[in-house]
Each structure stands twice: as structure tokens, then as C-alpha cells.
C-alpha positions as a printed NumPy array, in Angstrom:
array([[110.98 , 101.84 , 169.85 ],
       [110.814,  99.046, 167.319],
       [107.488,  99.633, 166.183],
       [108.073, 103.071, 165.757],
       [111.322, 102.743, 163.543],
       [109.19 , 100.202, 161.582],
       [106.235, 102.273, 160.908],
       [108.435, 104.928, 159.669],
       [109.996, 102.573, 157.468],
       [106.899, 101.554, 156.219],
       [105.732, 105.362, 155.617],
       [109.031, 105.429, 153.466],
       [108.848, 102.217, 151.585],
       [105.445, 103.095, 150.869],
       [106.467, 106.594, 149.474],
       [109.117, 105.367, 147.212],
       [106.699, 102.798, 145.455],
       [104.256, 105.175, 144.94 ],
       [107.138, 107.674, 143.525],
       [108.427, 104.867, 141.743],
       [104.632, 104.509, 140.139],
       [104.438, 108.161, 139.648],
       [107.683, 108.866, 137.853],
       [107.044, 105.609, 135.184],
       [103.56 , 107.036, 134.497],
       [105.645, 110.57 , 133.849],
       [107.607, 108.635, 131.595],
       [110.794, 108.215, 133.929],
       [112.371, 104.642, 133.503],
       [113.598, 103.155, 137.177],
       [117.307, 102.096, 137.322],
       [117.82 , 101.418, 140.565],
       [116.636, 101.869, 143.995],
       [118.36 , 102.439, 147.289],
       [121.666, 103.118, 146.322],
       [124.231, 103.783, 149.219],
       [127.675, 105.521, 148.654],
       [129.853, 107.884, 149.961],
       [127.997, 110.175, 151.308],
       [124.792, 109.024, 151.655],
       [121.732, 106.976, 149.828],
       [119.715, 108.334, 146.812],
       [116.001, 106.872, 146.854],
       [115.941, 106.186, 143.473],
       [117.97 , 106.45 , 140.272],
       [116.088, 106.76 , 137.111],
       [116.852, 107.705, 133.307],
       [114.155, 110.585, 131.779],
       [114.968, 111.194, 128.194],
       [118.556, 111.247, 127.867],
       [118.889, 112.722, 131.594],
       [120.161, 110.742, 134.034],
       [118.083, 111.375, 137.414],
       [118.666, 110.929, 141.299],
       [115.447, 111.059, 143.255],
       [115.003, 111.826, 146.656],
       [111.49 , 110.826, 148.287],
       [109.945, 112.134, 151.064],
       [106.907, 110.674, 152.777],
       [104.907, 112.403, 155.646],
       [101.628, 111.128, 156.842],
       [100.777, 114.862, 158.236],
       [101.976, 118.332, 157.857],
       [102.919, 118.942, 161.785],
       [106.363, 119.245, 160.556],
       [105.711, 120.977, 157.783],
       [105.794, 119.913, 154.027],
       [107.506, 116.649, 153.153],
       [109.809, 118.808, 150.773],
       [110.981, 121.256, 153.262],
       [112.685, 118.088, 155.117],
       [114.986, 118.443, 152.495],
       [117.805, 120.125, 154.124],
       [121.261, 121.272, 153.298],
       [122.937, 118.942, 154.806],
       [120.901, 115.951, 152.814],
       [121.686, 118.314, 150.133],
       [125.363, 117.334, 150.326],
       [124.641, 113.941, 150.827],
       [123.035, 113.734, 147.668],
       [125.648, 115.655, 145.8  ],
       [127.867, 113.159, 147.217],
       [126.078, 110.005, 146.568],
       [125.253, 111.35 , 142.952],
       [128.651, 111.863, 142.207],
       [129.516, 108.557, 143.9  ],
       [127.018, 106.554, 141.335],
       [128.249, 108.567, 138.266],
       [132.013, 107.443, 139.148],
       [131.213, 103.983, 140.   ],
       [129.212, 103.526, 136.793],
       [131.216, 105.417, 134.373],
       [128.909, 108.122, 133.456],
       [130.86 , 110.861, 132.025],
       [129.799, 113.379, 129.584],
       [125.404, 113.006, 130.395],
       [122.801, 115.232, 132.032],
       [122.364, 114.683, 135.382],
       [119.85 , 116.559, 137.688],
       [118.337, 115.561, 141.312],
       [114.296, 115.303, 141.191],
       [112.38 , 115.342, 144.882],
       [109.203, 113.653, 145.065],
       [107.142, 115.407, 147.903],
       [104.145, 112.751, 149.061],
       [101.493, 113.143, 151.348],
       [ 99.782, 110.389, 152.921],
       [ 96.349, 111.17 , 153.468],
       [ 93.182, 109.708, 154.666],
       [ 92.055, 110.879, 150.29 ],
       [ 94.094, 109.318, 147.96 ],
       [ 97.912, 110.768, 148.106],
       [ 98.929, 114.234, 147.403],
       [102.374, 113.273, 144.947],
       [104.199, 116.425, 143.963],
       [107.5  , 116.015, 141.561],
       [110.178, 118.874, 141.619],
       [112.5  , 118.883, 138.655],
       [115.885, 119.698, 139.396],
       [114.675, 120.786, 143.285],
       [118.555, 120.091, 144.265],
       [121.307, 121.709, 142.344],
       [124.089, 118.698, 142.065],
       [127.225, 120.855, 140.696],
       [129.022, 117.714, 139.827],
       [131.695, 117.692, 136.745],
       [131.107, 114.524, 134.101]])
């Protein structure tokens, strides 16, 4: 059991550093990683432009379950509508752009298949 909850961890932690990579070399600037609120945990917080941006990264090393970016759900949709509005409370961010980014990787045995979707999850939160 341990060895399987740390390989998945590993999967992860792997998948957010190379989202992390991807996003900088898009131009996204890294805030903050792993923040946990109410509600839930957003992967990564970053700044694009004027935007402020919560990522969520998923990592699959196969597609038996289908795409990493179908994993994410409705209810981790609400869990990062909470978290999101969580951050922009606790850090005073009124009156800015916000949007939620998923980063879709795919571990292969090739170099990684990274796929960015602006805006994937609609946040509806008032600033």
C-alpha cells in the first residue's frame, strides 16, 4: 500500500514540475504551489499577464482511465472554485482577472505529451 501511494505521488510531483516548466516557458510566472484551503488544494497559482491563474495538474502514466483531463470532475470542479476563492480572500485580491488553467500530462515511454487548457474550469467567483 505504501509503495503504491508513493509512486502516485511521485507521478504527481513529477507532473507539477514539468507543468511548472511548461507554463514559465509560456510565459506564466509561478506564485505558489500547493495551496490548501477551504475546499480543497490548487496545484499551482501563477500570474499570466495581468491574470491571476489557478492551475490544476493532472498526471497519468497511461490512458486506461482515459485522458488525464477528463479526471477533472465536477466535484474537483467545486473544490477549485472553492480553494480559488479561498486564496483570492486570504490575499486580498479584489478587482483582477482570475481564470483556472488545467495542465493535462502524459507520461510516456517518448518524451511527455503536456497539453495546457486556458480557462478549462469556469470559477464564477465575485472580486
Amino acid at each position: 500500500m505504501f509503495a503504491s501511494f508513493f509512486r502516485r505521488w511521485r507521478v504527481g510531483k513529477t507532473g507539477e514540475d514539468l507543468a511548472a516548466d511548461a507554463l514559465a516557458r509560456r510565459g506564466y510566472r509561478l506564485v505558489e504551489r500547493n495551496y490548501r484551503g477551504r475546499g480543497g488544494e490548487i496545484d499551482l497559482v501563477a500570474r499570466e499577464n495581468d491574470e491571476w491563474v489557478f492551475v490544476e495538474v493532472k498526471t497519468r502514466t497511461n490512458q486506461k482511465f482515459g485522458r488525464p483531463e477528463e479526471a477533472v470532475g465536477a466535484r474537483k470542479k467545486r473544490g477549485l472554485r472553492k480553494a480559488a476563492a479561498a486564496y483570492c480572500a486570504q490575499h486580498k485580491i479584489r478587482d483582477a482577472v482570475v481564470r483556472c488553467d488545467v495542465v493535462a500530462i502524459l507520461l510516456t515511454d517518448a518524451a511527455p505529451e503536456i497539453t495546457v487548457f486556458k480557462d478549462a474550469v469556469a470559477l464564477d467567483i465575485l472580486l
